[in-house]
N, C-alpha and C positions, 0 to 999 in steps of 0.2 A: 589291127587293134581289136582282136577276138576278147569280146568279154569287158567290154571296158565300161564302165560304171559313170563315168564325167563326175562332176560337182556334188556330194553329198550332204545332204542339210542338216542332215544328224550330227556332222561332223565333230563341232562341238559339245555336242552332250546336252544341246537348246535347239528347238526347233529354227533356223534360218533358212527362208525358204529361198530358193533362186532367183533373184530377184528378175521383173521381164518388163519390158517396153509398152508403156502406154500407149494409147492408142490404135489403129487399124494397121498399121505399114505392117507387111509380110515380113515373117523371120522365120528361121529354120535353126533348131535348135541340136545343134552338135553336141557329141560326149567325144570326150579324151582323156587319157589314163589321169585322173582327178581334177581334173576340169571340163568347165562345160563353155562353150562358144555361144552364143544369141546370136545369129547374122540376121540385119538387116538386109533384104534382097536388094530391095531397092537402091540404096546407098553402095551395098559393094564392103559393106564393112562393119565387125560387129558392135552391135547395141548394146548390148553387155557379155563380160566374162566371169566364169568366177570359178575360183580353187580353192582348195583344200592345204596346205601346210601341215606337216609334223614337225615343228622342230628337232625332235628329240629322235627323229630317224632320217635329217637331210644326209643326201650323199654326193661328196664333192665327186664327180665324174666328170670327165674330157668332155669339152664342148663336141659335141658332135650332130649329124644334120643338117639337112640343105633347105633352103625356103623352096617350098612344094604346094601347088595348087590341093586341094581337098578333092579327091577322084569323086564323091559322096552327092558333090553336090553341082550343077552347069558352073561349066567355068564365069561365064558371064555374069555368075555373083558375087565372083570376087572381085578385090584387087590385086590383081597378077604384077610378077616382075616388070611390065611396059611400065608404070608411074612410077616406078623407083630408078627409072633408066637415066645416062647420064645428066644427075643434078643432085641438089645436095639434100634430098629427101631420104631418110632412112626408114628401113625395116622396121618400126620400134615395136618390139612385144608388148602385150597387153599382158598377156600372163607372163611371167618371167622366165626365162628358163630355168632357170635353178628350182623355182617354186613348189612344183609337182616331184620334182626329185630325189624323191626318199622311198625308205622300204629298204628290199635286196639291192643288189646293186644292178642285177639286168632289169628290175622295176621301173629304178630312177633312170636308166638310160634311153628307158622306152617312153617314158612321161617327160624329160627333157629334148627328147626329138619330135616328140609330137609339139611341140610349142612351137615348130617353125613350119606350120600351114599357113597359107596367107591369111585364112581365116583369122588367126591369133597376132597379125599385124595391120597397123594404122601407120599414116605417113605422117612423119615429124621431121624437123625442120634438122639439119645434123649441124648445126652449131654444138659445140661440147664447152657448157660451163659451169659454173657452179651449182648454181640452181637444177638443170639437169641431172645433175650427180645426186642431189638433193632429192629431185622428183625419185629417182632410181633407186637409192637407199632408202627411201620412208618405208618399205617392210621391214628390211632388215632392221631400222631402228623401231619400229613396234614390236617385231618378233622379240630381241631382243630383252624389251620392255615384260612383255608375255610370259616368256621363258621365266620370271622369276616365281608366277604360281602355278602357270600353266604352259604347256610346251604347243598348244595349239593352235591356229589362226585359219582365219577365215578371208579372202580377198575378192573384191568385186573391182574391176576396173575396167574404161571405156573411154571412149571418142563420144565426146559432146555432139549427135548430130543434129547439129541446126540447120533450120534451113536458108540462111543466108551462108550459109561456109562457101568459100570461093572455089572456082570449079580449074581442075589443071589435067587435059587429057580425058575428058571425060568421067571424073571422081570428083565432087566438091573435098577439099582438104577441110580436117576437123580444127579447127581454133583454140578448141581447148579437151582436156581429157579428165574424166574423175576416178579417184582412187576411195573405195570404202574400205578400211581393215576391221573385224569384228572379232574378239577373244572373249574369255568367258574369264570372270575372278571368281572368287567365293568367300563371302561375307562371313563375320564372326558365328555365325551361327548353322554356316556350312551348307548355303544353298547358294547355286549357281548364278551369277549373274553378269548378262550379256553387255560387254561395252564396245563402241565402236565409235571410230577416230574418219572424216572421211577429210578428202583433199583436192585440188583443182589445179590444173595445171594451164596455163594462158599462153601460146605460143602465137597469138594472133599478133606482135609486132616482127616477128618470123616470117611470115607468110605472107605475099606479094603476087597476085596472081595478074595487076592490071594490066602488062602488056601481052598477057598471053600466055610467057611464059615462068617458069616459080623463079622469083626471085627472093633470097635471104639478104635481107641487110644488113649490113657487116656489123653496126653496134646494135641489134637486136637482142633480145635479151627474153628466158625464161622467166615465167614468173609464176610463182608458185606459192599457192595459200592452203589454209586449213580453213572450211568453212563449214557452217552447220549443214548435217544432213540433208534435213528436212530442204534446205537452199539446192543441195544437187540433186533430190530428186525430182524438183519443179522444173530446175535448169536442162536436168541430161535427160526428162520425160518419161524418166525409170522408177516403178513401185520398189521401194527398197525395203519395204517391210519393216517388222522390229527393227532395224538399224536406225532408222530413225529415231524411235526414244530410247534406243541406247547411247547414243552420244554425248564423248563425255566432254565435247567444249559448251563451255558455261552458254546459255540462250540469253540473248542481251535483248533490249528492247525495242528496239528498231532492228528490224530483220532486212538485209540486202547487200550487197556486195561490199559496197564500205564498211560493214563490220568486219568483213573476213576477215584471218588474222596473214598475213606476209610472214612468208616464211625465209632467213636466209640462212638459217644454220637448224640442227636434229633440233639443238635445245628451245627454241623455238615452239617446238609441238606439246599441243597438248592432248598430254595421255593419263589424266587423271585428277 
C-alpha cells in the first residue's frame, strides 16, 4: 500500500476533520487507500473509521480479498480470526467494501481489498434481518440522497466501546455501533454547506455472553435508529467535530435516547 493517503478532510470541499477518541486509551492511527482506521489498542478494535466516497467514479469490481491481520501493527491488537471461529459472529466491515472503490479500476480493487484487515472488522451477531439490511444500506440511501447535488460523501463509522461490553475469548463484543454520514449542499446563493445524518445500531439483545460462551437468541432482533450527533458523540466518546452542528435531524427538547428516532424502513430517515 505504497503511497497511500487514508481519510481526507478536504474531501468535501469543507474542512471535516478526522474525527478521534476522547480520552487517554492508546490508538494507532492507520491509512488505507481512502480511509483511515483509529485502533484502539487496548480493546483490539477500532474506535473510529472514516472514508472518503465519489459517487460519481464507484466501480462495481469482483469481491475479492481474504480477511488478513494488519503486518503494521503486533498482532496482539487486533482481533484475529480465533473470535470469529465456529459461532455465529461475523466479520462485519466497518468501512464497507464497496466504499473506497472508485477511481480506475486497479484503484478500486486495491481500496476494496484493503477493507478486509481485521483492523476494519467488529464482531456482529450474524442473524440476517431486516433491520441489518437497513443498518447496511443507510449509505447507499444517503449517497443516493447526495447524488442529486453533489456526488460526494463523507463516513465515520464504529463500535460503541463501552466499558461494560460483554467479554467472549478474550475481546469485550461491542453492543452497539454508530454511523455518521456528512455531504455538502449549496444554498441559493451558492456557498457550501456541511450536513450530516448520524445513526446507532443496538445489537445488545443479540449478544449473550452469560454462560461463557456467545449465544444468539433466536428472536433477537436489530435495532436500529437515527439520533442526534451531539448523542453519539457522548455515547461512542468520539470528538466528531463540525458533524455535530451540521445535523439535519430536528434538536427536540429533551435530549436522550427516547427521543431517538426507530428506524424500520430508508423512508424513515431523515435527510433534510
Amino acid at each position: 500500500m505504497a503511497d497511500v493517503t487514508g481519510y481526507d478532510e478536504l474531501f468535501l470541499g469543507v474542512v471535516v476533520p478526522l474525527p478521534v477518541p476522547l480520552g487517554d486509551a492508546a490508538t494507532r492511527e492507520l491509512v488505507y487507500p481512502r480511509f483511515t482506521v483509529v485502533l484502539d489498542a487496548e480493546r483490539r478494535l477500532a474506535a473510529v473509521t472514516a472514508v472518503n466516497i465519489d459517487g460519481s467514479l464507484l466501480r462495481d469490481v469482483p469481491r475479492t480479498g481474504e480477511w488478513r491481520l494488519d503486518e503494521r501493527i503486533p498482532a496482539s491488537e487486533q482481533t484475529g480470526p480465533a473470535v470469529y471461529a465456529d459461532n455465529d459472529l461475523d466479520r462485519g466491515h466497518l468501512v464497507r467494501r464497496r466504499d473506497p472503490g472508485w477511481g480506475t479500476v486497479a484503484e478500486a480493487r486495491e481500496a476494496t481489498e484493503a477493507t478486509f484487515f481485521y483492523t476494519n472488522a467488529a464482531p456482529q451477531a450474524g442473524a440476517f434481518n431486516q433491520s441489518k439490511e437497513l443498518w447496511l444500506g443507510l449509505e447507499d440511501h444517503v449517497l443516493t440522497y447526495a447524488e442529486t447535488t453533489h456526488q460526494r460523501i463523507s463516513v465515520v463509522t464504529a463500535p460503541v466501546l463501552a466499558a461494560d461490553d460483554p467479554e467472549y475469548r478474550g475481546v469485550r463484543i461491542p453492543r452497539r455501533f454508530f454511523k455518521v454520514a456528512a455531504w455538502v449542499q449549496t444554498d441559493a446563493a451558492g456557498t457550501p454547506l456541511l450536513e450530516a445524518a448520524g445513526f446507532v445500531l443496538d445489537q445488545s439483545d443479540l449478544i449473550d455472553t452469560s454462560q461463557g460462551v456467545l449465544a444468539v437468541p433466536r428472536l433477537g432482533a436489530y435495532r436500529t435508529f437515527q439520533a442526534p450527533i451531539a448523542d453519539i458523540e457522548g455515547l461512542a466518546g468520539v470528538d466528531l467535530g463540525p458533524l455535530v452542528h451540521a445535523d439535519v435531524l430536528p434538536q427536540t427538547t429533551v435530549r436522550g435516547e427516547g427521543d431517538w428516532r426507530p428506524l424500520r424502513a430508508p423512508a424513515d430517515i431523515v435527510l433534510s
